[in-house]
PADREN-19451 format. One record per residue: residue in three letters; chain; x, y, z of N, C-alpha, C in turn. Coordinates in nm, 4 decimals. Example, Ala and Ser with C-alpha at 12.3 -4.5 7.8 and 13.67 -1.06 7.14 Angstrom:
% PADREN-19451
+------+------+----------+----------+----------+----------+----------+----------+----------+----------+----------+
! code ! unit !     n.px !     n.py !     n.pz !    ca.px !    ca.py !    ca.pz !     c.px !     c.py !     c.pz !
+------+------+----------+----------+----------+----------+----------+----------+----------+----------+----------+
!  ALA !    A !   1.3190 !  -0.5690 !   0.7800 !   1.2300 !  -0.4500 !   0.7800 !   1.3200 !  -0.3300 !   0.7800 !
!  SER !    A !   1.2850 !  -0.2250 !   0.7080 !   1.3670 !  -0.1060 !   0.7140 !   1.2900 !   0.0030 !   0.7870 !
+------+------+----------+----------+----------+----------+----------+----------+----------+----------+----------+
END
This chain:
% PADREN-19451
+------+------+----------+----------+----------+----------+----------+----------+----------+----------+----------+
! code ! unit !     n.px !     n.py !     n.pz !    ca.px !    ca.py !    ca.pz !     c.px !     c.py !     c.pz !
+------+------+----------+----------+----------+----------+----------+----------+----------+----------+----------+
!  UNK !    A !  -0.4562 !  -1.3670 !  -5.2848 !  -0.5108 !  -1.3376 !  -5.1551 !  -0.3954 !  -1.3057 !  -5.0608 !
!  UNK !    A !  -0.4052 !  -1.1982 !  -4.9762 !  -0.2891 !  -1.1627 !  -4.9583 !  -0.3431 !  -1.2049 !  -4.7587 !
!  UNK !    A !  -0.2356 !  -1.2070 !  -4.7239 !  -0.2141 !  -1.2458 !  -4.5604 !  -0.1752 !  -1.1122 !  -4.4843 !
!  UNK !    A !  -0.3103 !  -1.0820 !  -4.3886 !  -0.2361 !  -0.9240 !  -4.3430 !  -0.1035 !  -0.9783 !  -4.2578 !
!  UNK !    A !  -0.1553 !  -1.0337 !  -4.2084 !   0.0214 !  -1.1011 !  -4.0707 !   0.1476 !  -1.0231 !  -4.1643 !
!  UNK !    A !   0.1634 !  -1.0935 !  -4.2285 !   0.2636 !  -1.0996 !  -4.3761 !   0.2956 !  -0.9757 !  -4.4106 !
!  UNK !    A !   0.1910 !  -0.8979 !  -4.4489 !   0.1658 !  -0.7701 !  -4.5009 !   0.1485 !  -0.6529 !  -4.4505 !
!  UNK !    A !   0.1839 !  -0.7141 !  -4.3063 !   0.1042 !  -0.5998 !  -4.2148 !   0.2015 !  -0.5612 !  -4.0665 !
!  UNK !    A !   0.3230 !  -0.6165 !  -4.0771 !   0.4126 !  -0.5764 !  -3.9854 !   0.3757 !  -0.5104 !  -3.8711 !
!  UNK !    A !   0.3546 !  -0.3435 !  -3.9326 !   0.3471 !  -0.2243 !  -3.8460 !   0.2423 !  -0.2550 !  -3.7467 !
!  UNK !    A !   0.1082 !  -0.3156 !  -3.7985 !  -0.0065 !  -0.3582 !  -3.6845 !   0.0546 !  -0.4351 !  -3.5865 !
!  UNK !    A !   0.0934 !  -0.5179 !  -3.6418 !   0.1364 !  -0.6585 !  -3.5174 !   0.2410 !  -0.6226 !  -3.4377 !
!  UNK !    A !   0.3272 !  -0.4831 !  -3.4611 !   0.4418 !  -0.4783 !  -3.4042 !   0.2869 !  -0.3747 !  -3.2808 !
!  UNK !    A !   0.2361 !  -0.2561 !  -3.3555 !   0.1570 !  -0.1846 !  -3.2741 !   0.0858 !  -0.2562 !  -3.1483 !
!  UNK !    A !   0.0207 !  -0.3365 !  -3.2004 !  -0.1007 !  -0.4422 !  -3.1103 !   0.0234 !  -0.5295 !  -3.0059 !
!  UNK !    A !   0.1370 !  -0.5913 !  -3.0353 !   0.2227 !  -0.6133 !  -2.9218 !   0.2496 !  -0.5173 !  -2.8209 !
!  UNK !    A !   0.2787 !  -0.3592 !  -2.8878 !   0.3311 !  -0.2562 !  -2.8087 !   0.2076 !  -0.2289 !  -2.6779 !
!  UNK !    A !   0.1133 !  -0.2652 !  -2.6917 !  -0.0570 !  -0.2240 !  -2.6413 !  -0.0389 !  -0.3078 !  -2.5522 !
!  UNK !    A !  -0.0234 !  -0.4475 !  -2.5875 !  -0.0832 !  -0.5706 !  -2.4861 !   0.0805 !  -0.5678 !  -2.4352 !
!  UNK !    A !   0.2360 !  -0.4811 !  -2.3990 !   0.2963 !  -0.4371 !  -2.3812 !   0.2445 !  -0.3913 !  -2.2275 !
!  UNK !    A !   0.2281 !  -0.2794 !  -2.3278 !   0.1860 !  -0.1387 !  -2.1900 !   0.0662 !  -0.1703 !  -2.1254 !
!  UNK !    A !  -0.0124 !  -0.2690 !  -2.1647 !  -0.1465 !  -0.3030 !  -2.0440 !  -0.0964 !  -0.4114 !  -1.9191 !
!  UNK !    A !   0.0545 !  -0.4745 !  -1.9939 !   0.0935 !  -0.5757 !  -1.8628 !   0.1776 !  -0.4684 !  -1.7762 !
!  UNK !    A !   0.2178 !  -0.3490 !  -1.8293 !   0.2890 !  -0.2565 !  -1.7351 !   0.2446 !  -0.2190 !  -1.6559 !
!  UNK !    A !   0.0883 !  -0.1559 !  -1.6941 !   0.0124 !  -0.0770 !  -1.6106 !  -0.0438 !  -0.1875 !  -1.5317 !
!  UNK !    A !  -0.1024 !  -0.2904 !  -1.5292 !  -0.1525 !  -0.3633 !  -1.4371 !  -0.0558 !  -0.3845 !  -1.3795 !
!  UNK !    A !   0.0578 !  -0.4210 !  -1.3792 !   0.1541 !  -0.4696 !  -1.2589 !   0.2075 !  -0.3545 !  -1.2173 !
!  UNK !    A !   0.2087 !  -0.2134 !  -1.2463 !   0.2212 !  -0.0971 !  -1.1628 !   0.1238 !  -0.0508 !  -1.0703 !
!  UNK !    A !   0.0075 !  -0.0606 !  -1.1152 !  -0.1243 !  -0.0271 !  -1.1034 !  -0.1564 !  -0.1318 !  -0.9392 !
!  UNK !    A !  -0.1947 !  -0.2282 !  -1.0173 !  -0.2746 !  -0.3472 !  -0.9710 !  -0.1922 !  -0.3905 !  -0.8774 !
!  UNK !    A !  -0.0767 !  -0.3779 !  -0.8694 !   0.0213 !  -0.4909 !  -0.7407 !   0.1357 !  -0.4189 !  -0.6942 !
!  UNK !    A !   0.1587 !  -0.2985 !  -0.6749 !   0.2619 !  -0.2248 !  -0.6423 !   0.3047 !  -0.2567 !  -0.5135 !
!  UNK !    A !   0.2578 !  -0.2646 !  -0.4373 !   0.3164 !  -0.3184 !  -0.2997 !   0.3837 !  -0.2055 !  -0.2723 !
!  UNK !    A !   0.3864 !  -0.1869 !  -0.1534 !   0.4543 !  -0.0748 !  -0.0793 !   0.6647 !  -0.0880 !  -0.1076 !
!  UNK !    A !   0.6943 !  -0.1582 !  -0.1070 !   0.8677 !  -0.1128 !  -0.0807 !   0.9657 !  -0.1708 !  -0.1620 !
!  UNK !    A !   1.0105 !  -0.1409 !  -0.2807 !   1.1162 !  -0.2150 !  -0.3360 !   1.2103 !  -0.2909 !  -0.2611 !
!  UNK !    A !   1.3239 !  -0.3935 !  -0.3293 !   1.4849 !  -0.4622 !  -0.2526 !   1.5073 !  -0.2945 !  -0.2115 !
!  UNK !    A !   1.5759 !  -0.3213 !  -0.0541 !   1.6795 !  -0.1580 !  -0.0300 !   1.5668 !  -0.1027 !   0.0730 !
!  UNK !    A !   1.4541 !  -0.1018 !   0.0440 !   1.3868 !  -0.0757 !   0.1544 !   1.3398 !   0.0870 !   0.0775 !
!  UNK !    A !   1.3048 !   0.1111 !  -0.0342 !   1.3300 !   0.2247 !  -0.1094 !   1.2444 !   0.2214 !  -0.2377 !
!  UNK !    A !   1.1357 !   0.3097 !  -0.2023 !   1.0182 !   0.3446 !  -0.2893 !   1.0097 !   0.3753 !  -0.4023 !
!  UNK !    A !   0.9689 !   0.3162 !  -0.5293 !   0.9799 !   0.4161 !  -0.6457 !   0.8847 !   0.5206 !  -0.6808 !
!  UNK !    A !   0.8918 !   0.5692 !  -0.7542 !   0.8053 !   0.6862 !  -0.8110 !   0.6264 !   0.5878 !  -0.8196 !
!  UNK !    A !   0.6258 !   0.5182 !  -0.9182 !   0.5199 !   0.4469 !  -0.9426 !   0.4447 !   0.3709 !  -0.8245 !
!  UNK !    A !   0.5107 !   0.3071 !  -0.6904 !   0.4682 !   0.2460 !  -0.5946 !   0.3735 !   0.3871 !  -0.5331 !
!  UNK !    A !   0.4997 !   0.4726 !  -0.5656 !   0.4422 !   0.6265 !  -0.4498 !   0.2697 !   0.6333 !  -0.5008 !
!  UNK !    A !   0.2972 !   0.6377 !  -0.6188 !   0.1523 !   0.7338 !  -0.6739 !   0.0721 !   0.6194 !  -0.6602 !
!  UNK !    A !   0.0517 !   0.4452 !  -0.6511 !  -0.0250 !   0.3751 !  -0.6058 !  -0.0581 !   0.3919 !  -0.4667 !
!  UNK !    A !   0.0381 !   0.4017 !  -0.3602 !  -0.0125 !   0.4037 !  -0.2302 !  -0.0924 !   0.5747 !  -0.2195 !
!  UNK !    A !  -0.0666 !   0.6525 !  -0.3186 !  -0.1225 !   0.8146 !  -0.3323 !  -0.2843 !   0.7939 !  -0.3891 !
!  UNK !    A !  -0.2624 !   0.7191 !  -0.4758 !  -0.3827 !   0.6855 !  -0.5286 !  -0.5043 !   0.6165 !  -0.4720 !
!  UNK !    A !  -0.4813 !   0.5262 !  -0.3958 !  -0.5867 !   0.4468 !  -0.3070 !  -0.6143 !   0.5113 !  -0.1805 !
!  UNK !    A !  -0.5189 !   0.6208 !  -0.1397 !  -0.5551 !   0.7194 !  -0.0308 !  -0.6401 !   0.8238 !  -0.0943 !
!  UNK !    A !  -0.6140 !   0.8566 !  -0.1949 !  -0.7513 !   0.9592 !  -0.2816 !  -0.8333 !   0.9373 !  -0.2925 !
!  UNK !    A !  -0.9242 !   0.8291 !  -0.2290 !  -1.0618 !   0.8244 !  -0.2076 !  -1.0966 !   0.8595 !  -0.0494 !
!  UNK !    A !  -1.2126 !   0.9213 !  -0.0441 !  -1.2800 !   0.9279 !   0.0832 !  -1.3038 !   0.8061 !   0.1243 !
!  UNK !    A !  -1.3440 !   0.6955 !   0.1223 !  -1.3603 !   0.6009 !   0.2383 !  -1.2437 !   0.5004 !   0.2317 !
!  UNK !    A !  -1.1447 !   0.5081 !   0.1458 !  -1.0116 !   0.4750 !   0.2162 !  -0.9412 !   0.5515 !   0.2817 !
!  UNK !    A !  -0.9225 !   0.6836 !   0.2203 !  -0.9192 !   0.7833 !   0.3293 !  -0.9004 !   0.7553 !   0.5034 !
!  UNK !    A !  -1.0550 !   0.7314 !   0.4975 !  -1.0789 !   0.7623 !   0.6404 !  -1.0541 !   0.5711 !   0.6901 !
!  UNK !    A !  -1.0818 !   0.4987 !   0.6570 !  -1.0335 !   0.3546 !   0.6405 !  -0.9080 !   0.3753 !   0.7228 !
!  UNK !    A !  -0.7974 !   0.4536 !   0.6866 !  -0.6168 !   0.3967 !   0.7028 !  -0.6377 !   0.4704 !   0.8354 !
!  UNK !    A !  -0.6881 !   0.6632 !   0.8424 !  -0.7037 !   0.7166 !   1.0017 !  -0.7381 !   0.5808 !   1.0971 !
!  UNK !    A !  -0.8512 !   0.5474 !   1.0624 !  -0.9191 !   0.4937 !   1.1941 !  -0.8165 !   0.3446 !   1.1993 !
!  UNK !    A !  -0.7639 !   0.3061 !   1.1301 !  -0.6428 !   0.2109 !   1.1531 !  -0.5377 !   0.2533 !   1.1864 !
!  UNK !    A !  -0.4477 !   0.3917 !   1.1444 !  -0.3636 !   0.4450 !   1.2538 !  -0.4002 !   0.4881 !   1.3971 !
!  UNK !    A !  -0.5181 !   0.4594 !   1.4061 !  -0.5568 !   0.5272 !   1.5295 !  -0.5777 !   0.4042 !   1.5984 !
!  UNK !    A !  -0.5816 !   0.3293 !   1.5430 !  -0.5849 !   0.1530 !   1.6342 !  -0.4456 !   0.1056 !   1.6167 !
!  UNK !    A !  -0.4039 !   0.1617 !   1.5543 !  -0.2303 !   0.1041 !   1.5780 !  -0.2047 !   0.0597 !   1.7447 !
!  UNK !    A !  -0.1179 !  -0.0229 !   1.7686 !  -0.0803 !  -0.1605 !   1.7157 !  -0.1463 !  -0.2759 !   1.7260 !
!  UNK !    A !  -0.2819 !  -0.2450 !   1.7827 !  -0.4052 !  -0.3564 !   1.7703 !  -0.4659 !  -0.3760 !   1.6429 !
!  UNK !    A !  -0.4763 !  -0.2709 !   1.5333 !  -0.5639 !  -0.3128 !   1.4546 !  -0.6841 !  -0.3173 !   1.4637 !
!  UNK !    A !  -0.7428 !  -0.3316 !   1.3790 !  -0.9113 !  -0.4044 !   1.3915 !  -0.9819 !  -0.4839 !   1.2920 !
!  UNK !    A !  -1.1235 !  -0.5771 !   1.3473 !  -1.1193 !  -0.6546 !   1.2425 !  -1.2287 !  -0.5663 !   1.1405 !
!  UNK !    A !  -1.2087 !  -0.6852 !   1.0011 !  -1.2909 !  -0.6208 !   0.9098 !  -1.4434 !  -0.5376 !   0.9647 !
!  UNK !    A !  -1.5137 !  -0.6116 !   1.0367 !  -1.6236 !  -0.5918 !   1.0906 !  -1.6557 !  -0.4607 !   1.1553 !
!  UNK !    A !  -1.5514 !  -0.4326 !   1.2476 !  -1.5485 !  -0.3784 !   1.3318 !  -1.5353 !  -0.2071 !   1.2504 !
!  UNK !    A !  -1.4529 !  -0.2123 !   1.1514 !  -1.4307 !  -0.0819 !   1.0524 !  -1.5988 !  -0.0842 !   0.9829 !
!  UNK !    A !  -1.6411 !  -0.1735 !   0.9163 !  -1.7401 !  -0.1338 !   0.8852 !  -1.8479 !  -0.0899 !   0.9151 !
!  UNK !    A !  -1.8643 !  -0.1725 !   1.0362 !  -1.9618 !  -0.0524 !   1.1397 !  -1.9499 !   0.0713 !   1.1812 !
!  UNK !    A !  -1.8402 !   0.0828 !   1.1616 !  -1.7351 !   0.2351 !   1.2139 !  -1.7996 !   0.3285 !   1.0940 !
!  UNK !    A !  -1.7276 !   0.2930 !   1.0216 !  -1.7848 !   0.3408 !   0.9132 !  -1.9295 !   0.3362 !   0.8124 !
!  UNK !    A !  -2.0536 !   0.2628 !   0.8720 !  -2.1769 !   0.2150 !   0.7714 !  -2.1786 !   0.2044 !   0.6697 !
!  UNK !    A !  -2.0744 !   0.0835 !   0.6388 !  -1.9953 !   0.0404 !   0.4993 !  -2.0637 !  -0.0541 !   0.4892 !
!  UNK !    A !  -2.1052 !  -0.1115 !   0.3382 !  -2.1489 !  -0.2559 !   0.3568 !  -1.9847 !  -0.3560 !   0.3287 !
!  UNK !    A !  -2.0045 !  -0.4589 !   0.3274 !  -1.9152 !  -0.5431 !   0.3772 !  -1.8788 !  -0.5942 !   0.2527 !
!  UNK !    A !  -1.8963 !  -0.5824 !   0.1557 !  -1.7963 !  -0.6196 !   0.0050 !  -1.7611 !  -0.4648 !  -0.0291 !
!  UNK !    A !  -1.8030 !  -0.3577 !  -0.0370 !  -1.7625 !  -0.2530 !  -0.0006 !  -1.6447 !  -0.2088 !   0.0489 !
!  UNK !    A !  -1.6614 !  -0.2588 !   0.1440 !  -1.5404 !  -0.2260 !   0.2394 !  -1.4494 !  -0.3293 !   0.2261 !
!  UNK !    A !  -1.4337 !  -0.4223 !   0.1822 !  -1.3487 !  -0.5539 !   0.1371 !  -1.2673 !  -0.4928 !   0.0077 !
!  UNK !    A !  -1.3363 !  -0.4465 !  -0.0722 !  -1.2532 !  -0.3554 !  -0.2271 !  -1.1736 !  -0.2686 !  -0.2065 !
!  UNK !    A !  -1.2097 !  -0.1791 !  -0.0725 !  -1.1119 !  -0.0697 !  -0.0357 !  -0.9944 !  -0.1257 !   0.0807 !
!  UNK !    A !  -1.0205 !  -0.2145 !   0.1484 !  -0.9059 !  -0.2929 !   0.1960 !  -0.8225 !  -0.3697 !   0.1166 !
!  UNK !    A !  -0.8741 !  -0.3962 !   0.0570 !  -0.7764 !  -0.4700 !  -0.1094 !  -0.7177 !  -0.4216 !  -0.1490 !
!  UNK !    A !  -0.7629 !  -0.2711 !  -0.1980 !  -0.6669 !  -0.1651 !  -0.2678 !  -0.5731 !  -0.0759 !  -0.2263 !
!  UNK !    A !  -0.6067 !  -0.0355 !  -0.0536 !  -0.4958 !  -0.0364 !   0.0154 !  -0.4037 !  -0.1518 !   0.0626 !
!  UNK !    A !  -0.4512 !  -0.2667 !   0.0610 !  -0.3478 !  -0.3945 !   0.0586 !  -0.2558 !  -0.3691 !  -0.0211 !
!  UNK !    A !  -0.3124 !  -0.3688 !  -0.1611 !  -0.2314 !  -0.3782 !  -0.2699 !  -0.1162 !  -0.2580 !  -0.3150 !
!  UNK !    A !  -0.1706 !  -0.1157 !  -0.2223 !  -0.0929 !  -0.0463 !  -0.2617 !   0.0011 !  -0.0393 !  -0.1249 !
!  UNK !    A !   0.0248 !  -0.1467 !  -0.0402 !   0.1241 !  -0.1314 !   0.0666 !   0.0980 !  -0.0490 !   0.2012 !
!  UNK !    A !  -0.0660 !  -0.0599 !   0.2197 !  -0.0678 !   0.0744 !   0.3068 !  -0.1059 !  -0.0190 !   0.4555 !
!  UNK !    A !  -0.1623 !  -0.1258 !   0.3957 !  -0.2244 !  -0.2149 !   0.5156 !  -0.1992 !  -0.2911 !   0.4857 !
!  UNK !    A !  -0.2127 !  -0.4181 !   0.6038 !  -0.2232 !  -0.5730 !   0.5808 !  -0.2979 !  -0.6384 !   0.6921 !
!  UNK !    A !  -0.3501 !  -0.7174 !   0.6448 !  -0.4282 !  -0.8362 !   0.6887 !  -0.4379 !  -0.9128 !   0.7752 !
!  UNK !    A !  -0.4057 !  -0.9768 !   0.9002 !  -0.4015 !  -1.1053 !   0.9499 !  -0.5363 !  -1.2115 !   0.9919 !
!  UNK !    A !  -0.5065 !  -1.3004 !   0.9325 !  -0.6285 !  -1.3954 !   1.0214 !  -0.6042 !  -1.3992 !   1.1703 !
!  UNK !    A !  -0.7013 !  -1.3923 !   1.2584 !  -0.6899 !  -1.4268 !   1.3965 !  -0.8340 !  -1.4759 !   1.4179 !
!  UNK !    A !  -0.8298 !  -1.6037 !   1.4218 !  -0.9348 !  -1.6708 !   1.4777 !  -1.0178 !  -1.6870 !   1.3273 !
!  UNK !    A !  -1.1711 !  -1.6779 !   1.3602 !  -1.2849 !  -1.6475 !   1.2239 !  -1.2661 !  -1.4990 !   1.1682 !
!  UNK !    A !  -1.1948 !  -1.3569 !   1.2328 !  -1.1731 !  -1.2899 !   1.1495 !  -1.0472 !  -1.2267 !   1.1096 !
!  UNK !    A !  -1.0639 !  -1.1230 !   1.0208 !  -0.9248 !  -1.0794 !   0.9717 !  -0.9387 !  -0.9836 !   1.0522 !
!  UNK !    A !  -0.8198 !  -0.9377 !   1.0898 !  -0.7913 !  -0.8048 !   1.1632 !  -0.6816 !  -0.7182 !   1.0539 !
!  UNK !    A !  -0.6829 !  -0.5968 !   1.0993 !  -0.6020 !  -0.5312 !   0.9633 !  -0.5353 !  -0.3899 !   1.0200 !
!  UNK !    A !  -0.4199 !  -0.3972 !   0.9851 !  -0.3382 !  -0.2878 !   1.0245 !  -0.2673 !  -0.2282 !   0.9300 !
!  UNK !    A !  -0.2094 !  -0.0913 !   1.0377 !  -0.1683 !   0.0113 !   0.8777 !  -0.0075 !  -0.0520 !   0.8519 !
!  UNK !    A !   0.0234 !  -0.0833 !   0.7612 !   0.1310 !  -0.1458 !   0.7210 !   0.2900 !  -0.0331 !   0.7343 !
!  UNK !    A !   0.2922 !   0.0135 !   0.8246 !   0.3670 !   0.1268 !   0.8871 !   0.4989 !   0.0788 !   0.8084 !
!  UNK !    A !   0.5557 !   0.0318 !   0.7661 !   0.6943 !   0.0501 !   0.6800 !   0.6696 !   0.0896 !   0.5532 !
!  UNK !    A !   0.5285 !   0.0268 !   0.5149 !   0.4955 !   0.1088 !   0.3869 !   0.4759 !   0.1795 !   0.4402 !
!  UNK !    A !   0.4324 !   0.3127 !   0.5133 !   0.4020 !   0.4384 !   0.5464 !   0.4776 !   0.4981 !   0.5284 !
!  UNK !    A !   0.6012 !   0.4064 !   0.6161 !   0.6963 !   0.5157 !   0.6402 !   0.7900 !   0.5323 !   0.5320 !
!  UNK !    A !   0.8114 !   0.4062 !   0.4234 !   0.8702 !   0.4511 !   0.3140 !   0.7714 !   0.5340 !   0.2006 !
!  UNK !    A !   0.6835 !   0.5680 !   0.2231 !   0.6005 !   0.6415 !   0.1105 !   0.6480 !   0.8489 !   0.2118 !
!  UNK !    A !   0.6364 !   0.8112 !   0.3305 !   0.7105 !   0.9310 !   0.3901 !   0.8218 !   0.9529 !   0.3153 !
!  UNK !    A !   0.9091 !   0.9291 !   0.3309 !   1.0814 !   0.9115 !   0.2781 !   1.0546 !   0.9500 !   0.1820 !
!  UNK !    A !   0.9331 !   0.8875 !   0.0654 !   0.9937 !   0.9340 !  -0.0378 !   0.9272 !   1.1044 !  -0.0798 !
!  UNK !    A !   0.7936 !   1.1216 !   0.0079 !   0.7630 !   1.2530 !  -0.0059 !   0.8895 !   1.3340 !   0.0370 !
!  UNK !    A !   0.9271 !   1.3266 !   0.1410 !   1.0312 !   1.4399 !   0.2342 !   1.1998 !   1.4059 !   0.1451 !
!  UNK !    A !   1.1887 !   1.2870 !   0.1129 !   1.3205 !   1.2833 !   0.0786 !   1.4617 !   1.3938 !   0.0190 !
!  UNK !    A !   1.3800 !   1.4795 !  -0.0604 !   1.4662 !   1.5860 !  -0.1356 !   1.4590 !   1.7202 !  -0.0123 !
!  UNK !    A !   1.3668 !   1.6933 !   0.0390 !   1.3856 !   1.8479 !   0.1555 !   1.4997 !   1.8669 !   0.2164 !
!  UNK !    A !   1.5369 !   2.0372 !   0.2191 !   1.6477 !   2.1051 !   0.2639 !   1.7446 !   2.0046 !   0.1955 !
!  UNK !    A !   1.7356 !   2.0485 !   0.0252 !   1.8292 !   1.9996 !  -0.0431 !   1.9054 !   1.8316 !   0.0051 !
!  UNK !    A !   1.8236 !   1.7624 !   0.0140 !   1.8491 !   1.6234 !   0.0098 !   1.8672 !   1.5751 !   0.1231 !
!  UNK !    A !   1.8398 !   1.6612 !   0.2374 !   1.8657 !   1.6163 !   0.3721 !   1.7694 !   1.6521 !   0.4856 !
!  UNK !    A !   1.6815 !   1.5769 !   0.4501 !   1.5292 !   1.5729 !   0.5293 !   1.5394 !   1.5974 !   0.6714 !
!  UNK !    A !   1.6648 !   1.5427 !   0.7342 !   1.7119 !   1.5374 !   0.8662 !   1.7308 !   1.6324 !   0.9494 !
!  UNK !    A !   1.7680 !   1.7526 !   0.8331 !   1.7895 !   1.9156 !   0.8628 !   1.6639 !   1.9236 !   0.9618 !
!  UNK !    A !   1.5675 !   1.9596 !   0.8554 !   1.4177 !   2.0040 !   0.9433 !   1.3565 !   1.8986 !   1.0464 !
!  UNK !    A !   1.4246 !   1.7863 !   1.0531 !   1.3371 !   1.7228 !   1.1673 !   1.2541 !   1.6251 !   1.1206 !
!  UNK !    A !   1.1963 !   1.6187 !   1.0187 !   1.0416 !   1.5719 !   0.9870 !   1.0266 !   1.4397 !   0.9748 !
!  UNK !    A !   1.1327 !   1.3626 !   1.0055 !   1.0790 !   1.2346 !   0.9900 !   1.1597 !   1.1892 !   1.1269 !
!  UNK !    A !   1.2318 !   1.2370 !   1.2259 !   1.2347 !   1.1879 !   1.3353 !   1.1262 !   1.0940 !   1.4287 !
!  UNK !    A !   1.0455 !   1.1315 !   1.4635 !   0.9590 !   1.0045 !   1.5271 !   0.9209 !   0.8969 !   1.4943 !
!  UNK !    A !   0.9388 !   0.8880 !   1.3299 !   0.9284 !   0.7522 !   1.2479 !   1.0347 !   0.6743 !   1.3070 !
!  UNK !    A !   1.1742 !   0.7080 !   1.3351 !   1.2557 !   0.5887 !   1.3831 !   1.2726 !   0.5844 !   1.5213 !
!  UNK !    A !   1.1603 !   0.6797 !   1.6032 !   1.2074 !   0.6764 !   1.8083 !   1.1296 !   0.5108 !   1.8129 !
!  UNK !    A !   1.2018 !   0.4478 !   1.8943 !   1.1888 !   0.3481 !   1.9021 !   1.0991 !   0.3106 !   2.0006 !
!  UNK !    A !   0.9983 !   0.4347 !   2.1141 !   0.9029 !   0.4519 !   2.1505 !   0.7956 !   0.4549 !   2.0894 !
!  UNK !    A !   0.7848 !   0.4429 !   1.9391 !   0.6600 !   0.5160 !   1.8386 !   0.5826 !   0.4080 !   1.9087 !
!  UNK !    A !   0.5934 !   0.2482 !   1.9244 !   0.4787 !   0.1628 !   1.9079 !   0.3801 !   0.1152 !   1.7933 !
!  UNK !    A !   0.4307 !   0.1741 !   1.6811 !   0.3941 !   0.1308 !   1.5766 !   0.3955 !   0.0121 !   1.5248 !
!  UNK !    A !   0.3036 !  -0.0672 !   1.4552 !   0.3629 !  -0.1731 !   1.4264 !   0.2627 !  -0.2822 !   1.4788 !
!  UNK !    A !   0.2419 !  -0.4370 !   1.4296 !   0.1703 !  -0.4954 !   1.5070 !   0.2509 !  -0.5459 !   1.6624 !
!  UNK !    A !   0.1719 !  -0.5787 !   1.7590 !   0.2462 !  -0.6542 !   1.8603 !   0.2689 !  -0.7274 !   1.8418 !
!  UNK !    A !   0.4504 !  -0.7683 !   1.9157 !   0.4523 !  -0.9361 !   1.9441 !   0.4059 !  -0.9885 !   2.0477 !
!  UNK !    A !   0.3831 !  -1.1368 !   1.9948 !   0.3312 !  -1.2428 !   2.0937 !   0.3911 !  -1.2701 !   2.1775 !
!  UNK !    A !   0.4227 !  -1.2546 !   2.2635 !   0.4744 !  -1.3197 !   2.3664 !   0.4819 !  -1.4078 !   2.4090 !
!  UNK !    A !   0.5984 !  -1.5051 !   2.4518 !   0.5257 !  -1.6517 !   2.4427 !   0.5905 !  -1.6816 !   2.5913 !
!  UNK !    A !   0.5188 !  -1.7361 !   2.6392 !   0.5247 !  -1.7647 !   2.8123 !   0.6818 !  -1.8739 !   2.8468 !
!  UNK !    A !   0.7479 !  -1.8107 !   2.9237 !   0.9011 !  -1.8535 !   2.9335 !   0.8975 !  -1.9543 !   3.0722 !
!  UNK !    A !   0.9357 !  -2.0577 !   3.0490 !   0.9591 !  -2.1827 !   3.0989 !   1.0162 !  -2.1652 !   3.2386 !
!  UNK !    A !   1.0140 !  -2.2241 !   3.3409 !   1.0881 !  -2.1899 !   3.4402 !   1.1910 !  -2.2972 !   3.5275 !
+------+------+----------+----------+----------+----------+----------+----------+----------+----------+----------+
END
């Protein structure tokens, strides 16, 4: 009686290579997060934050959150915006979570959620990056990302100064 394990190398090396490449793709896939150490996007983060913008109602999800920049808004408040139902619209905030485009805060009983503008702006960088031969700076195109007027960003709190 023969033992495939034993006998059978090439499978077991194959079936490792599989359950391999399914922990790759889920942790490329599934958790990319917007920005490597360095502050500097890879190829694979890119096409996650590319990918969860390729749907129509995330799509329009991240607009109407750049357009509330630097307030945000809460979950609620998008879904009415949109006549989303509300686990619905929880899957597509997840998946732009996950791909670095937004984030979350609790305030109070709800979450409020904003566009995660450094991931933006490094998924910018890395589109424009090679223009006018490696120097994006030539044409201009990412200037207003660093005027320090943009207002991007959530607000700080301010905290009332003693007298």
């Amino acid at each position: 009686m023969s033992n495939w394990h034993s006998s059978g190398p090439p499978i077991t090396r194959w079936a490792d290579e599989v359950i391999a490449m399914q922990k790759i793709s889920l942790a490329v896939v599934g958790h990319a997060g917007s920005v490597l150490a360095g502050g500097i996007m890879s190829a694979p983060h890119a096409l996650a934050a590319l990918a969860a913008l390729g749907q129509p109602t995330r799509l329009d999800i991240f607009r109407i959150l750049m357009r509330a920049e630097p307030d945000g808004l809460a979950a609620g408040v998008i879904a009415d915006m949109l006549g989303c139902p509300s686990n619905t619209l929880s899957t597509h905030l997840s998946i732009l979570a996950r791909a670095g485009l937004v984030r979350g805060t609790r305030e109070g009983r709800s979450i409020v959620y904003r566009v995660d503008v450094t991931g933006m702006r490094a998924l910018l960088s890395f589109l424009v990056d090679d223009c006018c031969g490696g120097h994006p700076e030539v044409c201009g195109f990412l200037e207003k990302a660093g005027d320090p007027k943009c207002g991007c960003g959530p607000k700080r709190k301010s905290k009332p100064r003693g007298k």
